[in-house]
C-alpha positions as CSV (number, residue, x, y, z in Angstrom):
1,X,-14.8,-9.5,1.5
2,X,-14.1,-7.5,4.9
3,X,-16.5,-4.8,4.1
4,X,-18.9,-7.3,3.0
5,X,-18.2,-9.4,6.3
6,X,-19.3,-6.0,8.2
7,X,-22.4,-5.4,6.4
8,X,-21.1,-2.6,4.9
9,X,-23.2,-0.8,1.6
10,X,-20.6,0.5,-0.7
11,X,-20.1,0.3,-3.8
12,X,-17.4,-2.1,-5.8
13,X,-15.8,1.0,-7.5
14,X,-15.5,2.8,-3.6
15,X,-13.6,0.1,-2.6
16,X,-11.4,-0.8,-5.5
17,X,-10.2,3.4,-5.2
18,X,-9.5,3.0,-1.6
19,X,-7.5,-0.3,-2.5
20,X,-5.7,1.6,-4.5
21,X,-5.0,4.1,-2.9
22,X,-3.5,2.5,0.2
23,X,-1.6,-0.2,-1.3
24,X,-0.1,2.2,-3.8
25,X,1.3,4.3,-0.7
26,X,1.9,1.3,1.4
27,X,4.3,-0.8,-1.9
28,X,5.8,2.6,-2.6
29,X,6.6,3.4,0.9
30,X,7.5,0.1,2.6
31,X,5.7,0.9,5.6
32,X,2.4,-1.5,5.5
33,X,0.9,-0.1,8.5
34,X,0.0,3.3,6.5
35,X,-3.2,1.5,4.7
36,X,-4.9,1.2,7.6
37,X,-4.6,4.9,8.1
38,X,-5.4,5.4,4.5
39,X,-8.4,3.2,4.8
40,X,-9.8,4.4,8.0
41,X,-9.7,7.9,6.6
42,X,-11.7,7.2,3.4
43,X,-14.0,4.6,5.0
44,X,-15.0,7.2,7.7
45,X,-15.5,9.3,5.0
46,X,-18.1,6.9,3.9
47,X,-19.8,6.7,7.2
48,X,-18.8,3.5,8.5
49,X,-17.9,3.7,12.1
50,X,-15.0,3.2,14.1
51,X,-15.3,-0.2,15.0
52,X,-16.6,-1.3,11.8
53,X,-13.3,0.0,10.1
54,X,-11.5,-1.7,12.8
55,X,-13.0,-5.3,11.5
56,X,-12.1,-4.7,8.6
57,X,-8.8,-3.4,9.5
58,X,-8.0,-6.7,11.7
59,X,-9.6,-8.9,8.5
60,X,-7.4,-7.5,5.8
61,X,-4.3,-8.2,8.1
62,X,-5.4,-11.4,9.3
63,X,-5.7,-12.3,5.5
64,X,-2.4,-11.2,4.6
65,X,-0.5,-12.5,7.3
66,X,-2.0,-15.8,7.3
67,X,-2.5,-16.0,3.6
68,X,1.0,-15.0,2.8
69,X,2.4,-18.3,4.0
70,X,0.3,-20.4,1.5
71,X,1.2,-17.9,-1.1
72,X,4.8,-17.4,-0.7
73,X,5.1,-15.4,-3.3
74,X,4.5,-17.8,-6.1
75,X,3.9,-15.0,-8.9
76,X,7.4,-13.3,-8.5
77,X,9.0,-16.7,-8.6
78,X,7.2,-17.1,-11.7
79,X,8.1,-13.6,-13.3
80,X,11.7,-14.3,-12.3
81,X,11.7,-18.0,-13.8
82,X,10.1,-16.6,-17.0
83,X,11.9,-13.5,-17.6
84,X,15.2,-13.6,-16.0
85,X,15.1,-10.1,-14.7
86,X,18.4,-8.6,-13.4
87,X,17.7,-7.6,-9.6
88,X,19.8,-4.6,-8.1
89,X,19.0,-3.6,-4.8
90,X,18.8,-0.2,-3.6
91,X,19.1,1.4,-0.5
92,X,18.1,4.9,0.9
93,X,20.1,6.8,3.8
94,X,18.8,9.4,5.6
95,X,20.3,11.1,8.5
96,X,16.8,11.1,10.3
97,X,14.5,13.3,12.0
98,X,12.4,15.2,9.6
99,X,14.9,14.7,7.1
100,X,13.5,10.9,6.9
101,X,9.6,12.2,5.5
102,X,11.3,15.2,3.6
103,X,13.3,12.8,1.3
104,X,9.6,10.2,1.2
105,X,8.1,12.9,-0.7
106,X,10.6,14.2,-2.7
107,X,11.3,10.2,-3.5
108,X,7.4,9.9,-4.4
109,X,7.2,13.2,-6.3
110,X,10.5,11.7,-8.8
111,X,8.9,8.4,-9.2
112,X,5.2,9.5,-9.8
113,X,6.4,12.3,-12.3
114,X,10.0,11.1,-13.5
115,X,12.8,12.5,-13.7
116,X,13.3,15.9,-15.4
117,X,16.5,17.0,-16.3
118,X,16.9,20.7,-15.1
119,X,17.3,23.2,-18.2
120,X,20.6,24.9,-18.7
């Protein structure tokens, strides 16, 4: 719908990989604020100019942030009524600086290729 709103020309399968792509590294990271940077990367790519990814930039968060009160999360509510998952949180420590991104990417790298145990 934003790219649409902006009269962009590109095509469905463009926009669902860019999607993907930036949610993927914005769930998996925490840090929502990476998609636009993700986004504004590929969609340059693409030729749309800077204020045109900025519209749509300002469109996807106004959607979410207003949207996200009406949905409140209904379909994890559901999930959990359903299946009765057991929840256990988990935290990560780091002792910060450039130790913070170092431990992102090796945190990425285990969960996209799972864990293998070393060889003895």
């Amino acid at each position: 719908m934003a790219l649409k709103y902006v009269g962009a020309k590109i095509k469905y399968s463009s926009i669902a990989i860019s999607s993907i792509i930036s949610y993927s590294f914005s769930n998996n990271m925490g840090f929502p604020l990476i998609t636009g940077a993700i986004r504004y990367r590929l969609y340059s790519a693409w030729e749309l100019g800077a204020f045109e990814i900025t519209k749509v930039l300002a469109f996807c968060t106004f959607t979410l942030w207003f949207g996200n009160p009406i949905y409140r999360l209904q379909g994890l509510r559901k999930y959990k009524e359903k299946f009765k998952p057991a929840w256990h949180p988990m935290y990560i420590a780091s002792k910060g600086g450039l130790a913070l991104p170092e431990m992102l990417i090796n945190l990425i790298s285990l969960i996209s290729t799972g864990y293998k145990k070393a060889s003895s």
